[in-house]
GUDO-865694 format. One line per 5 residues: for each residue x, y negated, z negated of N, C-alpha, C. Coordinates in steps of 0.2 Angstrom, whole numbers, plus 5000, padded with zeros to 4 digits. Example, Ala and Ser with C-alpha at 12.3 -4.5 7.8 and 13.67 -1.06 7.14 Angstrom:
<sites>
5066 5028 4961 5062 5022 4961 5066 5016 4961 ~ 5064 5011 4965 5068 5005 4964 5064 5000 4961 .
</sites>
This chain:
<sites>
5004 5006 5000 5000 5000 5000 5004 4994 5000 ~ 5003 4989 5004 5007 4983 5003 5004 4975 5002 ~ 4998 4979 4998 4997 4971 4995 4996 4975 4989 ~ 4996 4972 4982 4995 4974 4976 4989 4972 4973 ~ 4986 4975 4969 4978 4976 4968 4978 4976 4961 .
4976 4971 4957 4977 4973 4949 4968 4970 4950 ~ 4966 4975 4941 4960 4972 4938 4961 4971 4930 ~ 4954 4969 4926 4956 4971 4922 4951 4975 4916 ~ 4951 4977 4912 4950 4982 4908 4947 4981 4902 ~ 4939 4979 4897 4940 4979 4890 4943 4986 4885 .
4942 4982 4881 4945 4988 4876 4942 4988 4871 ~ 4937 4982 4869 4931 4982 4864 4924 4987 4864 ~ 4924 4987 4870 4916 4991 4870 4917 5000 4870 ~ 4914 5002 4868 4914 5010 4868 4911 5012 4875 ~ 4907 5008 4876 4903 5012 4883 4909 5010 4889 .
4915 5007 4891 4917 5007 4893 4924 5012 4893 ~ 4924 5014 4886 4929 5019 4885 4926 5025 4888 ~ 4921 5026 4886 4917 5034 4888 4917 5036 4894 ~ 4915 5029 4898 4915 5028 4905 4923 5033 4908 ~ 4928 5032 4905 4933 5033 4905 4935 5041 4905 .
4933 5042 4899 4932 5048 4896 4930 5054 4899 ~ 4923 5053 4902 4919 5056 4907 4921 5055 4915 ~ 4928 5053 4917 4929 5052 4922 4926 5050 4927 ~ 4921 5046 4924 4919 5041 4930 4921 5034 4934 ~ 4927 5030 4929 4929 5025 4933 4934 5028 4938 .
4933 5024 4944 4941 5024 4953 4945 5024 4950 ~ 4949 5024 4948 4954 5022 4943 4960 5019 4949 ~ 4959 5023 4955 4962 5025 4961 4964 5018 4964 ~ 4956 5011 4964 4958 5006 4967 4962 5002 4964 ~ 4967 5002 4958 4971 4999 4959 4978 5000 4956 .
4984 4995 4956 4989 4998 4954 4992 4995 4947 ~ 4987 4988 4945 4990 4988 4937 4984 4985 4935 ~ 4983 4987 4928 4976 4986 4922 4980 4984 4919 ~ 4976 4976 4919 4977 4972 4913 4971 4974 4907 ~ 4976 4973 4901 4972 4978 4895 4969 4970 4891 .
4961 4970 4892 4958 4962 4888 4956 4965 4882 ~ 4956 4961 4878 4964 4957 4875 4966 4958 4870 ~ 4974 4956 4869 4976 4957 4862 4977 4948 4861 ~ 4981 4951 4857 4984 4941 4852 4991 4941 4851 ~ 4991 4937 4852 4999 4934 4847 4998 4936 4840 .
5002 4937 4838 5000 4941 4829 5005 4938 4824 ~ 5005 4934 4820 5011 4933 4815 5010 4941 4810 ~ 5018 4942 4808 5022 4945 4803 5027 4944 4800 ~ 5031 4949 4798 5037 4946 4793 5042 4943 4796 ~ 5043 4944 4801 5046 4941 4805 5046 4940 4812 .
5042 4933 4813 5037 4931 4816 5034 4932 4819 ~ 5032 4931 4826 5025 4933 4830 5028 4941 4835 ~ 5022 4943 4834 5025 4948 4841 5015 4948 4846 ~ 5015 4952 4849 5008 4956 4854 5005 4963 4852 ~ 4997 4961 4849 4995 4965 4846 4989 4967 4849 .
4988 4975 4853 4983 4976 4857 4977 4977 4852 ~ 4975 4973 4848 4968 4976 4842 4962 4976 4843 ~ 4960 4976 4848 4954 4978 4849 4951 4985 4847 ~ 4946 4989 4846 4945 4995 4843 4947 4999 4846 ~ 4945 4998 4853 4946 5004 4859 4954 5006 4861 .
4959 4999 4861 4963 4997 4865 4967 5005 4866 ~ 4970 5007 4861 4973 5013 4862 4970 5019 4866 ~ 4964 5018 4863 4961 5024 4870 4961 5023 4875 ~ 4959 5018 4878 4957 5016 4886 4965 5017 4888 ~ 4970 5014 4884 4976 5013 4890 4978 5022 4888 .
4975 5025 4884 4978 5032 4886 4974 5034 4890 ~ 4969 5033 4891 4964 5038 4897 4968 5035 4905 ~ 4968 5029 4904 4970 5026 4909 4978 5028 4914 ~ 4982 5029 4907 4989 5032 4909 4989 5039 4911 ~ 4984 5044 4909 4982 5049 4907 4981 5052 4916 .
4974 5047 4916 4970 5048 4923 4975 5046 4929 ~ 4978 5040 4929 4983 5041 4935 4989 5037 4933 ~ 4994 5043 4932 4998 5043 4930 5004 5037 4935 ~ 5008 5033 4934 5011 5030 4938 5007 5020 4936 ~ 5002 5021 4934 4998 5013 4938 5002 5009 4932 .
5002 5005 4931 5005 4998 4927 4999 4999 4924 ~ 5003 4996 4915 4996 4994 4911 5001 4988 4908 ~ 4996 4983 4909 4999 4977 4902 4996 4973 4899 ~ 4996 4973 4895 4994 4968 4888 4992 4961 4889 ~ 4986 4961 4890 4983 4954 4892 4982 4951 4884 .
4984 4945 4885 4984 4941 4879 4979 4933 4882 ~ 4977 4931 4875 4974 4923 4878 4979 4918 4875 ~ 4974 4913 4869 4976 4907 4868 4979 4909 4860 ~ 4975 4915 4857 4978 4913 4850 4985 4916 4848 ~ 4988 4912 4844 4994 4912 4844 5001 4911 4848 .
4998 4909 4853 5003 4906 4858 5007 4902 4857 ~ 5004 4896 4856 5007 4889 4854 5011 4891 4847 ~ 5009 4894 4842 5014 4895 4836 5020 4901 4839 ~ 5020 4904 4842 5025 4910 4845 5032 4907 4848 ~ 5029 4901 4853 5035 4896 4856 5035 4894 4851 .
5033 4890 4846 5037 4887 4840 5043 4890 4835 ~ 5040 4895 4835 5044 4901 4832 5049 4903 4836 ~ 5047 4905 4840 5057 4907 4844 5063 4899 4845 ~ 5059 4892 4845 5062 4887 4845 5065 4888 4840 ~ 5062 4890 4835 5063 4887 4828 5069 4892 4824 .
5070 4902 4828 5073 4905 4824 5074 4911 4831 ~ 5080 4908 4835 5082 4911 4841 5078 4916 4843 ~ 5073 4915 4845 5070 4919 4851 5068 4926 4847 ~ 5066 4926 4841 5067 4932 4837 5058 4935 4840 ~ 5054 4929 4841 5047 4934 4843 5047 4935 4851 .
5053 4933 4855 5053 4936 4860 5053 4945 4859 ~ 5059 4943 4855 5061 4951 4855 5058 4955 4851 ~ 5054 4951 4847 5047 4957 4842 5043 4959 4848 ~ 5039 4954 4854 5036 4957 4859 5039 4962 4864 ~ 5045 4961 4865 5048 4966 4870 5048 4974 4867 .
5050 4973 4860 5049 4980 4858 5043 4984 4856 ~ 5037 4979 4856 5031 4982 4855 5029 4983 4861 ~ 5028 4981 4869 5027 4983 4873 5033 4990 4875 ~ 5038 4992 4871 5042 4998 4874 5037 5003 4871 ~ 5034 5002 4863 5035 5007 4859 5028 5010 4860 .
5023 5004 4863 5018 5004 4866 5017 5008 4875 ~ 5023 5009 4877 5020 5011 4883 5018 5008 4887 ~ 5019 5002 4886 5015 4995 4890 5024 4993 4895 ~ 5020 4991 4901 5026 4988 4908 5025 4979 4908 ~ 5020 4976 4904 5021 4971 4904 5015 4967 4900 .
5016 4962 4899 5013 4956 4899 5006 4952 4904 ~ 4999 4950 4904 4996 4945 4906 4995 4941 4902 ~ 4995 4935 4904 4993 4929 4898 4989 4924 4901 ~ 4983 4927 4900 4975 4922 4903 4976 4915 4895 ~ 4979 4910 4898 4978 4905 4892 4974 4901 4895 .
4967 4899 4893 4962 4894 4893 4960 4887 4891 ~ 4964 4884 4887 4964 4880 4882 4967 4874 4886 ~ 4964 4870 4889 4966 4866 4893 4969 4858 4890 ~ 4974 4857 4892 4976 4851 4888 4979 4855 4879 ~ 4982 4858 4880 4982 4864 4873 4987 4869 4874 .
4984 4877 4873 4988 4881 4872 4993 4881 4879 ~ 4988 4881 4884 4991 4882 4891 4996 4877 4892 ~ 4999 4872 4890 5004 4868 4890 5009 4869 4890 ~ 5009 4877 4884 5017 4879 4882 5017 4888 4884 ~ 5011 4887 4890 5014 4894 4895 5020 4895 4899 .
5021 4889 4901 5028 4887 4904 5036 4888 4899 ~ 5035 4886 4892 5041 4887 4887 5041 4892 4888 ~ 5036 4897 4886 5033 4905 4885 5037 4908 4890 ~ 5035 4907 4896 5039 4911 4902 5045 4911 4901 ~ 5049 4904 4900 5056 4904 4900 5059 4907 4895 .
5058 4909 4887 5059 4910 4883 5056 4918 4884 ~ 5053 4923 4886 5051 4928 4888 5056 4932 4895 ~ 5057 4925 4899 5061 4930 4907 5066 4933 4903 ~ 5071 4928 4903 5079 4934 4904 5076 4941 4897 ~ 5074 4941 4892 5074 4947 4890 5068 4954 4893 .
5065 4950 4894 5059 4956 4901 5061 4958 4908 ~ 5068 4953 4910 5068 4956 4914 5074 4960 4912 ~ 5079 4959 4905 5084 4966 4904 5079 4972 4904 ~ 5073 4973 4901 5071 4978 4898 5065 4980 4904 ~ 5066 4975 4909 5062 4979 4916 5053 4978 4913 .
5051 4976 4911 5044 4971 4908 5042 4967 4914 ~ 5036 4967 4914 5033 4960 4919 5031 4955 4916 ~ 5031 4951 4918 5024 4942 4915 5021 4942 4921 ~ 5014 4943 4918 5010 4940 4923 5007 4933 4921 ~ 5002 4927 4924 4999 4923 4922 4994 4923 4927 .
4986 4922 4923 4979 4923 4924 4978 4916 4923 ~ 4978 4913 4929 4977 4906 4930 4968 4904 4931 ~ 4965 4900 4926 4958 4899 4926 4961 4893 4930 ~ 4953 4890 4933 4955 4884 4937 4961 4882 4943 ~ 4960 4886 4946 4966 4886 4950 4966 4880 4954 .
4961 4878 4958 4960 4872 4961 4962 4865 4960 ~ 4965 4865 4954 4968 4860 4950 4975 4859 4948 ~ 4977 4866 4950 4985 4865 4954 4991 4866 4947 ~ 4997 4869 4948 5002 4871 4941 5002 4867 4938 ~ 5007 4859 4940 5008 4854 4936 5001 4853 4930 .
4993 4852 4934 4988 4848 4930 4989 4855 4924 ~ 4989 4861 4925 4986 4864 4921 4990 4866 4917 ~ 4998 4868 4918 5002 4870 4913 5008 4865 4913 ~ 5008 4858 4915 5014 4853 4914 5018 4856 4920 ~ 5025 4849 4921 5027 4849 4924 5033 4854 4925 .
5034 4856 4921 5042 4862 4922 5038 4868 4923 ~ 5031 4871 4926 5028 4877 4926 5030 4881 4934 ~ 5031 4876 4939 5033 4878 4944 5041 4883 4945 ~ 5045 4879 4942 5051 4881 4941 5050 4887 4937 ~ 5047 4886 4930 5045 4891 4927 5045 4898 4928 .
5039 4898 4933 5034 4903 4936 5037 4907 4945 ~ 5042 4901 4945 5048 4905 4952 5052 4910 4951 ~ 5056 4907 4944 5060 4910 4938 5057 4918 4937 ~ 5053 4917 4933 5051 4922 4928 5046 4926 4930 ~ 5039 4922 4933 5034 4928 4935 5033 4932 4939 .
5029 4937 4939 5030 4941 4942 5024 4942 4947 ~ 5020 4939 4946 5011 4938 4949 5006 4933 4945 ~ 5005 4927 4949 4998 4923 4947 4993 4925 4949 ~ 4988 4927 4944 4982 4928 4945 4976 4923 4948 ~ 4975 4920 4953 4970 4914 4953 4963 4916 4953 .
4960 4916 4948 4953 4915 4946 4951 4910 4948 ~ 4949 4912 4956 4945 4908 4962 4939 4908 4962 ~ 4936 4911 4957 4928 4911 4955 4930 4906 4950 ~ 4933 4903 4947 4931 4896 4944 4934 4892 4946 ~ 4936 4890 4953 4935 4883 4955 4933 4886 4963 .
4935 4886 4970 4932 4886 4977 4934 4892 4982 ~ 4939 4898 4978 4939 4901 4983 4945 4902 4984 ~ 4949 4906 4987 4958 4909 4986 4957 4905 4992 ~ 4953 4906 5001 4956 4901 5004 4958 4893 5004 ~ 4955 4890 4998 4956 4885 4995 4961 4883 4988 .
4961 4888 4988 4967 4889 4980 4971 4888 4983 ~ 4973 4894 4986 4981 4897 4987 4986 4890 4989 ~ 4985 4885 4994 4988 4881 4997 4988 4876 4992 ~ 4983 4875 4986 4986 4871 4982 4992 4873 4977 ~ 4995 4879 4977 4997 4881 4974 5004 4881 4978 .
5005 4885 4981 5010 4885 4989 5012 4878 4992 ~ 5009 4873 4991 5008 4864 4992 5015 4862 4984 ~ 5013 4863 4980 5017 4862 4974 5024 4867 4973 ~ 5024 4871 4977 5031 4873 4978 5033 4881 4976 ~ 5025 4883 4974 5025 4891 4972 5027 4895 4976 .
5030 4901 4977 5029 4905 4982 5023 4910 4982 ~ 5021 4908 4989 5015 4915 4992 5015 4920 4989 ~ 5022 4924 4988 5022 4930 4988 5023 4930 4979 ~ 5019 4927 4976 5018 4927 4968 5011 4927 4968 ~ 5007 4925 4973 5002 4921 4970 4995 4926 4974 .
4990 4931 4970 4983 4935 4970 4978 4931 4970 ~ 4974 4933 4973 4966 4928 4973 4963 4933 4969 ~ 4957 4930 4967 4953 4936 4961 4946 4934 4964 ~ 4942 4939 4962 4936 4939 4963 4933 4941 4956 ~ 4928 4937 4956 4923 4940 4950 4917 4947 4949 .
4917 4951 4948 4915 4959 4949 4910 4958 4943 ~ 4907 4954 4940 4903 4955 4936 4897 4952 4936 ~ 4890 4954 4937 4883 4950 4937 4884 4945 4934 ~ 4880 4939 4938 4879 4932 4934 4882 4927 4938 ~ 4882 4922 4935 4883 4915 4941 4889 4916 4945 .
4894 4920 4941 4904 4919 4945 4901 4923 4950 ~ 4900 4928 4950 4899 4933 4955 4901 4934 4960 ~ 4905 4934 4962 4908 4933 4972 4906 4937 4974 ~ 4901 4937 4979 4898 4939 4985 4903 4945 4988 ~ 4900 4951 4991 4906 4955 4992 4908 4952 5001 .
4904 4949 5002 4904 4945 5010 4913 4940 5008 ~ 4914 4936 5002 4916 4932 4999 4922 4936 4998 ~ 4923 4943 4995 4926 4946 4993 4932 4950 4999 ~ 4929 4951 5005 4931 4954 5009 4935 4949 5011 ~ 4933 4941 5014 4935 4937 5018 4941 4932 5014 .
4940 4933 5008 4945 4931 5003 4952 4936 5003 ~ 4951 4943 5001 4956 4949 5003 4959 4948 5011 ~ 4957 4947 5018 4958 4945 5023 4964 4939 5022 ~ 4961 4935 5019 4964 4929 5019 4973 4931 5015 ~ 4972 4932 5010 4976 4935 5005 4982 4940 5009 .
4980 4945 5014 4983 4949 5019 4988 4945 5022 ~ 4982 4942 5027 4984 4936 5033 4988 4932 5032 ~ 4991 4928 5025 4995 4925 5025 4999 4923 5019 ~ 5002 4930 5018 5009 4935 5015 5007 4932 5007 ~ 5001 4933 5002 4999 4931 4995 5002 4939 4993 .
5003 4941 4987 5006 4945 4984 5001 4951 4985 ~ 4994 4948 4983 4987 4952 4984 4980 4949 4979 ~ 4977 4954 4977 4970 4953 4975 4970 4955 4969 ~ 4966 4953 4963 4962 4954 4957 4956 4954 4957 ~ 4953 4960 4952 4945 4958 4949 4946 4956 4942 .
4941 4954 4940 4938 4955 4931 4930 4955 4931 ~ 4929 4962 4932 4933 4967 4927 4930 4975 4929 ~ 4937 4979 4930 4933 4985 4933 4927 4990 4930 ~ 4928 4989 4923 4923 4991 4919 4917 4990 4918 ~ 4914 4985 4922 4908 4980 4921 4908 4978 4928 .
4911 4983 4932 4909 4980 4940 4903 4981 4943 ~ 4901 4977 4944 4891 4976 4949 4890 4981 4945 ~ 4889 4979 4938 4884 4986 4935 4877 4985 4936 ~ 4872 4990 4936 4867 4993 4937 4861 4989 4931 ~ 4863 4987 4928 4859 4983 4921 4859 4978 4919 .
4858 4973 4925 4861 4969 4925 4864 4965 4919 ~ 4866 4963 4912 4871 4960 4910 4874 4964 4905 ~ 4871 4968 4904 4872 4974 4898 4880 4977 4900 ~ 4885 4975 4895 4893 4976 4897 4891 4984 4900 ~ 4895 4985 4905 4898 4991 4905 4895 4995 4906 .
4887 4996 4907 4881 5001 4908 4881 5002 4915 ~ 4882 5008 4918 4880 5009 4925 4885 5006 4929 ~ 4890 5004 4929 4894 5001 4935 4895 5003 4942 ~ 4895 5000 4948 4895 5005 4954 4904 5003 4958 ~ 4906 4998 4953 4913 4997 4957 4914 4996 4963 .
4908 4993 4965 4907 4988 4973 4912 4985 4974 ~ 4913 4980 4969 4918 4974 4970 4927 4977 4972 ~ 4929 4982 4967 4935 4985 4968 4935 4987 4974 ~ 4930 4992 4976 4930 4996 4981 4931 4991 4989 ~ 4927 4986 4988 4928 4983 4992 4934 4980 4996 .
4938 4977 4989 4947 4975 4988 4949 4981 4993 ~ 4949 4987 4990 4952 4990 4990 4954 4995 4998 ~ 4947 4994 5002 4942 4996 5007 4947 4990 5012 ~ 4946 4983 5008 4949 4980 5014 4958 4979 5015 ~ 4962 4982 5011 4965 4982 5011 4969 4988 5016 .
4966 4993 5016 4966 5001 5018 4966 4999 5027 ~ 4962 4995 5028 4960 4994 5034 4963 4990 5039 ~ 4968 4985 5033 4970 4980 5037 4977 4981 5041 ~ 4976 4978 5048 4979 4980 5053 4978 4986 5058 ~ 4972 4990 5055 4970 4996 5058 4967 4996 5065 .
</sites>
C-alpha cells in the first residue's frame, strides 16, 4: 500500500471492546490505531503517558492480537501537556524519557497528540515535539499530531516555531478536515506555510451527526490526497463508523467510512 491509512479507536466503552472480541471489526483497513485517549499523568518523578481508560489494555491487545504488524499509539489530548513541557524545561527532559519507556513497556510504536485548547495547551505542541524528537527517534517511536482546525494553518494554531518543529520531528499530521472545509482546501494551507506534503493525512469524519463526511466527500478527498503525494488518510473513529443506531457509541457499526478509504486507495491508478 502506498498511502498510509490510520483511524482511531475508543477504549472507554465495552461495546466497542466486544466488538473486537467477537471479531467483527476490518481491522484490515488500516495500518495504525490511534488508541483515544490517555493523559499526561504526573508522578514521582514527573510526567509520563498513561493509557487509563477502562478498556485501554484490551482493545490494544485484541487489536495487536488480530493483526499482527499494524501500529498502535497512544493518543493523548490537552491534560497535562502544558505541565510536562514545564517539567522537562525545568529537570532535563526527565518526562521525556518517563514517556519513552512507558510506550516500550507498553508495546505501543508511538505517540498522537489531538491537543484542542486553542490559544492554550496547543501552544506548547511545538516545545513537546522538540523535546520528544531526538529521543523517539533513538528508540524508533513516532509523534503524530491530530490537528483540529486545520483551515487556520500551523503558525495560527500552534505558534510560530511549529513548522520547523513538525519538519524535524513528526512523523504524520492528521487534518481534521471535517472541522474546517475539506483536505482539498486544507492541505495547501498547510503545504503554503512550508510543511511537507508527504507529512500531512486528510481525515474524514465516520461518525453519525453533523461532522459526518459524505462518503461521496470521502472518496474525492482520498483522490485528492493520492493525486498530490499527502502521506494519506484518517478516520475518527473506526469503532463507531456509520453505526446502525444512529448515535448510540459503538452499536451496530458498518465501517462504510474506512471501507471506503480504503476501497479508494486499492483502486487508485488501476
Amino acid at each position: 500500500m502506498s498511502s498510509e491509512i490510520s483511524t482511531w479507536y475508543d477504549t472507554w466503552n465495552a461495546t466497542g471492546l466486544q466488538n473486537l472480541v467477537q471479531q467483527l471489526v476490518p481491522l484490515g483497513y488500516a495500518t495504525r490505531y490511534n488508541l483515544a485517549f490517555g493523559e499526561f499523568v504526573s508522578g514521582s518523578n514527573g510526567y509520563t503517558v498513561d493509557l487509563n481508560a477502562q478498556y485501554a489494555g484490551q482493545v490494544q491487545a485484541q487489536i495487536q492480537t488480530q493483526a499482527p504488524g499494524v501500529l498502535v499509539y497512544a493518543g493523548v489530548g490537552d491534560t497535562g501537556l502544558v505541565a510536562t513541557v514545564a517539567d522537562n524545561n525545568a529537570n532535563n527532559n526527565r518526562s521525556t524519557a518517563n514517556i519513552v519507556n512507558y510506550l516500550q513497556r507498553q508495546g505501543l510504536q508511538g505517540i498522537t497528540i489531538d491537543s484542542e485548547e486553542q490559544g492554550g495547551a496547543m501552544l506548547s505542541v511545538a516545545e513537546l515535539v522538540t523535546q520528544l524528537g531526538p529521543s523517539f527517534e533513538t528508540a524508533g517511536l513516532g509523534i503524530v499530531i491530530s490537528v483540529p482546525w486545520p483551515g487556520n494553518g500551523p503558525d495560527y494554531l500552534y505558534g510560530a516555531n511549529a513548522v520547523a518543529a513538525f519538519n524535524q520531528y513528526v512523523e504524520a499530521l492528521e487534518l481534521q478536515d471535517y472541522s474546517s472545509s475539506g483536505t482539498p482546501t486544507d492541505a495547501p494551507v498547510w503545504t503554503a506555510a512550508g510543511v511537507g506534503a508527504d507529512l500531512l493525512m486528510g481525515g474524514v469524519a465516520t461518525e453519525n451527526g453533523g461532522p459526518q463526511t459524505s462518503l461521496g466527500d470521502t472518496t474525492a478527498w482520498t483522490q485528492y490526497a493520492l493525486q498530490n503525494g499527502l502521506r494519506g488518510m484518517f478516520s475518527w473513529r473506526l469503532d463507531n463508523d456509520h453505526g446502525q443506531q444512529g448515535t448510540e457509541e459503538d452499536v451496530d457499526p458498518t465501517f462504510t467510512g474506512a471501507k471506503t478509504i480504503y476501497d479508494t486507495v486499492q483502486s487508485y491508478g488501476k
